[in-house]
C-alpha positions in Angstrom: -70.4 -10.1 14.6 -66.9 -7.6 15.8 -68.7 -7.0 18.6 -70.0 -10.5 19.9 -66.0 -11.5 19.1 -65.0 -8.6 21.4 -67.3 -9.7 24.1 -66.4 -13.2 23.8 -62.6 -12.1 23.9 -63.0 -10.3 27.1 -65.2 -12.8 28.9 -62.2 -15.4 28.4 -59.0 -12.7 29.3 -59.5 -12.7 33.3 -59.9 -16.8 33.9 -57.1 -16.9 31.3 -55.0 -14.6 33.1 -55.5 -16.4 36.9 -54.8 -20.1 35.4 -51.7 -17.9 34.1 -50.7 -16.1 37.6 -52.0 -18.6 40.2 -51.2 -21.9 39.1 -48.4 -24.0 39.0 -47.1 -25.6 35.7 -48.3 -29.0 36.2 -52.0 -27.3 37.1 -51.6 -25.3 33.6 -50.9 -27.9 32.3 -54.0 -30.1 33.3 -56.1 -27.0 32.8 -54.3 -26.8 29.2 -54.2 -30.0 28.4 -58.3 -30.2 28.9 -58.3 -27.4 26.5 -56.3 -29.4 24.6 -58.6 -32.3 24.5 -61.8 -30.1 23.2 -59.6 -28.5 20.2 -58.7 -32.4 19.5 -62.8 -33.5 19.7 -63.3 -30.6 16.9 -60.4 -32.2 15.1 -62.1 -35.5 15.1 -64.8 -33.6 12.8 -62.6 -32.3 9.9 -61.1 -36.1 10.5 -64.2 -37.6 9.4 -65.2 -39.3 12.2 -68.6 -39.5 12.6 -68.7 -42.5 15.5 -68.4 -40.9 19.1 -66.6 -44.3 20.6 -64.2 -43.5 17.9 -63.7 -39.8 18.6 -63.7 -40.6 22.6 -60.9 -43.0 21.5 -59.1 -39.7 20.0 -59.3 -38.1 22.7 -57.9 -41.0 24.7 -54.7 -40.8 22.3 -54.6 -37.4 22.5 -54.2 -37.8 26.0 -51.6 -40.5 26.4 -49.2 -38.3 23.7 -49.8 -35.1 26.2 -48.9 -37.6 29.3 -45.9 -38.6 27.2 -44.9 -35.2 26.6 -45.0 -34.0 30.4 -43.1 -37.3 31.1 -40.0 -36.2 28.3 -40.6 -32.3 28.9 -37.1 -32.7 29.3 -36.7 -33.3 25.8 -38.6 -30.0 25.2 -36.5 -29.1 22.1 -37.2 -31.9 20.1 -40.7 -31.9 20.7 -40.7 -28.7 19.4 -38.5 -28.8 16.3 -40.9 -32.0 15.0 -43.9 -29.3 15.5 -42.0 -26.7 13.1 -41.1 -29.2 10.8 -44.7 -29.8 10.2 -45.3 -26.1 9.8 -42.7 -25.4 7.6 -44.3 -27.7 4.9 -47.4 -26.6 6.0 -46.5 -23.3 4.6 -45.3 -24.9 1.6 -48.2 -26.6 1.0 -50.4 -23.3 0.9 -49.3 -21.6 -2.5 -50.4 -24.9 -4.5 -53.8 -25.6 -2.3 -55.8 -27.4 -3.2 -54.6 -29.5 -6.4 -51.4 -30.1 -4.7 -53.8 -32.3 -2.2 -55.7 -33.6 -5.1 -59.0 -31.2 -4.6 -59.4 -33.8 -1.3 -58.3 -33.9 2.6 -55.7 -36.5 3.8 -57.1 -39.7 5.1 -58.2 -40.3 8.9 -55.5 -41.9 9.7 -53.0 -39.0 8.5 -55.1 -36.7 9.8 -54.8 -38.4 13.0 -51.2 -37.8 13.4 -51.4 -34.5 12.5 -53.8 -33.6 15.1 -51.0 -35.1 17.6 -48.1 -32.9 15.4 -50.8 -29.9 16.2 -52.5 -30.0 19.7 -50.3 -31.5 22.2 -46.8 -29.6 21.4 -49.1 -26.6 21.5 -50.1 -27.1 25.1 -46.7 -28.5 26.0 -45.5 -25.0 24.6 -47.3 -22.9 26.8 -46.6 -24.6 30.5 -42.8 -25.1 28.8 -43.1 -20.6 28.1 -45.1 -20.5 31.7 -42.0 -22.2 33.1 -40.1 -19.7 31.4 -41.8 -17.0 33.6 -45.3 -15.7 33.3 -45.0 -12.2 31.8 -42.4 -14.4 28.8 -45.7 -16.8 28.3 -48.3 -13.4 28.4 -45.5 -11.9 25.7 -46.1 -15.0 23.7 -50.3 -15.0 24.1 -50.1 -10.9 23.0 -47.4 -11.9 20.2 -49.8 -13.6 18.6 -52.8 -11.6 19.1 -51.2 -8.7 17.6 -50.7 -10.4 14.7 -54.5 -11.4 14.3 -55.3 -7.7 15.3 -53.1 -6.0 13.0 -54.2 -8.6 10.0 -57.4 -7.9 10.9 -57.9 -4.4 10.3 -55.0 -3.3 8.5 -56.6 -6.0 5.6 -59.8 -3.8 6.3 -58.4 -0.4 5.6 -55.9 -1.4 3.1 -56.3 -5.0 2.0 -56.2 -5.3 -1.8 -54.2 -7.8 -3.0 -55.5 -11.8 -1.4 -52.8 -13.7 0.1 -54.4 -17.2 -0.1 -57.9 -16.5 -1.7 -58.5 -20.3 -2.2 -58.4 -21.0 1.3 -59.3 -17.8 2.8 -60.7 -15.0 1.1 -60.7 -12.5 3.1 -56.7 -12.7 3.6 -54.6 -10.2 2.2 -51.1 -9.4 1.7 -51.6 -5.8 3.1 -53.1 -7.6 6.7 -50.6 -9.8 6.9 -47.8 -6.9 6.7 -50.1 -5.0 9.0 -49.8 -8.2 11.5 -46.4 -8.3 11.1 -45.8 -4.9 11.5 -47.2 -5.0 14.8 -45.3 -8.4 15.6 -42.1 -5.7 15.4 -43.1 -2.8 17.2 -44.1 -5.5 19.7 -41.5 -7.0 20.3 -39.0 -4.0 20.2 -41.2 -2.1 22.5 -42.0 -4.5 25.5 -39.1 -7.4 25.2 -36.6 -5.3 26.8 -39.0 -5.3 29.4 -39.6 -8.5 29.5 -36.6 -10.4 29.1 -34.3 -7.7 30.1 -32.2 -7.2 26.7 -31.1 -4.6 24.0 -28.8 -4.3 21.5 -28.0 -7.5 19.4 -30.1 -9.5 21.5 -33.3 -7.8 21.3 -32.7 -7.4 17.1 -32.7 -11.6 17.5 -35.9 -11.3 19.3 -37.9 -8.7 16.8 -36.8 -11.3 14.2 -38.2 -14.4 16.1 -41.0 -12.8 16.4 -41.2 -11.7 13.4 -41.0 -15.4 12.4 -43.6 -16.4 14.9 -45.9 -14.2 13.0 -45.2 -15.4 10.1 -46.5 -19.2 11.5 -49.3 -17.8 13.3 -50.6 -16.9 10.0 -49.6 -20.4 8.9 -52.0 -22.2 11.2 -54.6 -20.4 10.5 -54.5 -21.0 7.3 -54.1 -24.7 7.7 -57.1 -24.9 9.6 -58.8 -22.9 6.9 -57.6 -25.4 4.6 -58.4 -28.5 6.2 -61.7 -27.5 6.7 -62.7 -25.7 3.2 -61.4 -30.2 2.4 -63.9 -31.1 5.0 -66.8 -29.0 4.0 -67.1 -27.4 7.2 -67.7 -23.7 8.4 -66.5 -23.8 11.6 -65.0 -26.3 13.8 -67.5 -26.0 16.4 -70.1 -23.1 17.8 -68.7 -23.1 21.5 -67.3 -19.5 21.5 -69.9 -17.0 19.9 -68.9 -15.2 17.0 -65.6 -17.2 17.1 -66.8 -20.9 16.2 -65.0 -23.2 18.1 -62.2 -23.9 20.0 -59.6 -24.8 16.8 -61.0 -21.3 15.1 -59.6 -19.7 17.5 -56.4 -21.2 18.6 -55.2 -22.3 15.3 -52.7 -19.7 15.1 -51.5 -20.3 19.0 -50.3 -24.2 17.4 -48.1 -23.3 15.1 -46.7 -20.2 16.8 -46.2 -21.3 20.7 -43.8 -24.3 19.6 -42.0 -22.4 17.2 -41.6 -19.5 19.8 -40.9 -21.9 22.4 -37.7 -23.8 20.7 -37.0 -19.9 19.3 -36.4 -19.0 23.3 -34.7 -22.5 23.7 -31.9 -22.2 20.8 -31.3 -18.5 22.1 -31.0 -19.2 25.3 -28.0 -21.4 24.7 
């Protein structure tokens, strides 16, 4: 299973990293924003909707809000800080899942609008990062991979102690430290590199990303969440060994917006 996720991984990495290099932000953004549009059809699943006109119509929404978004990119900021909003109660909402939601998912409707809160400030995130530079959006990508990484087998060697074991399991305390630990070595070790900084500035940067880790583990266990409601495994079976699309970006759509506004506020 490691190593069909391994292969997977690497089979994506070099048409990830020339849509990164070799295209301008409004072609990421189409090429994103299609990406965008899959992760919202698996939504449509842990929505309940069973009807394809009525997931093609999701899709069609989905659409119009990224159009929007392009159209106020402008207003980048504010996009953003709606997108942490939601995560900060997401997180809130973990310790007390699931009787806090009544043992049972939100409606289709609010599950609706959450799938806009989730996908499209995501994708707006990374062309507004790309625009940033590319090596500040590839920062961003490996941010967040580290995180998984270290979770991942630090919770293997030392996991004891489960950190959400009603939504996910096989979460611990120690992985997550392990995550974040990697978050900070990170950050300290290529940011000066990448944003040319030290001193105070770069200590702001270790703790954004610190934060960032924090959410990334925050989306994924939302999605966990949402789909242990829904009764489903995975949210689809288009990567092997990864599931679907959602599975594997959960953690991207809660940490790319709150990175994003992160770079915004400090940059001021």
């Amino acid at each position: 299973m490691l190593s069909q996720r391994i292969l997977t991984a690497l089979a994506l990495l070099p048409p990830v990293f020339l849509v990164i290099f070799f295209t301008s932000s409004l072609t990421l953004f189409m090429i994103f924003g299609a990406v965008g549009l899959l992760i919202a059809w698996e939504w449509t699943a842990l929505m309940g909707l069973q009807r394809t006109e009525q997931r093609l119509a999701y899709l069609m929404l989905t659409a119009v809000t990224l159009a929007l978004l392009w159209l106020l990119r402008t207003q980048a900021q504010w996009i953003f800080m709606v997108s942490l909003i939601w995560w900060c109660l997401a997180l809130c909402l973990m310790p007390g899942f699931p009787t806090n939601l009544e043992g049972r998912k939100p409606g289709a409707a609010l599950m609706g609008v959450l799938g806009q809160v989730l996908i499209p400030p995501a994708i707006f995130a990374l062309v507004n990062l790309h625009g940033k530079g590319v090596w500040v959006l590839l920062f961003a990508l490996v941010l967040v991979w580290v995180a998984d990484i270290g979770a991942y087998f630090a919770g293997r060697a030392f996991g004891r102690h489960k950190l959400a074991p009603l939504i996910s399991p096989g979460k611990t305390f120690e992985g997550a430290a392990g995550g974040l630990v990697l978050c900070i070595l990170w950050a300290w070790g290529v940011g000066p590199s990448v944003f040319g900084i030290a001193g105070e500035a770069l200590v702001i940067l270790v703790l954004l990303s610190l934060v960032v880790g924090i959410f990334s583990i925050a989306g994924d266990l939302t999605e966990s969440a949402f789909k242990r409601l829904s009764g489903v495994k995975d949210s689809g079976s288009i990567l092997p060994g990864h599931g679907g699309l959602l599975d594997r970006t959960d953690s991207l759509l809660a940490a790319m917006p709150v990175f994003a506004l992160g770079l915004g506020l400090i940059d001021r």
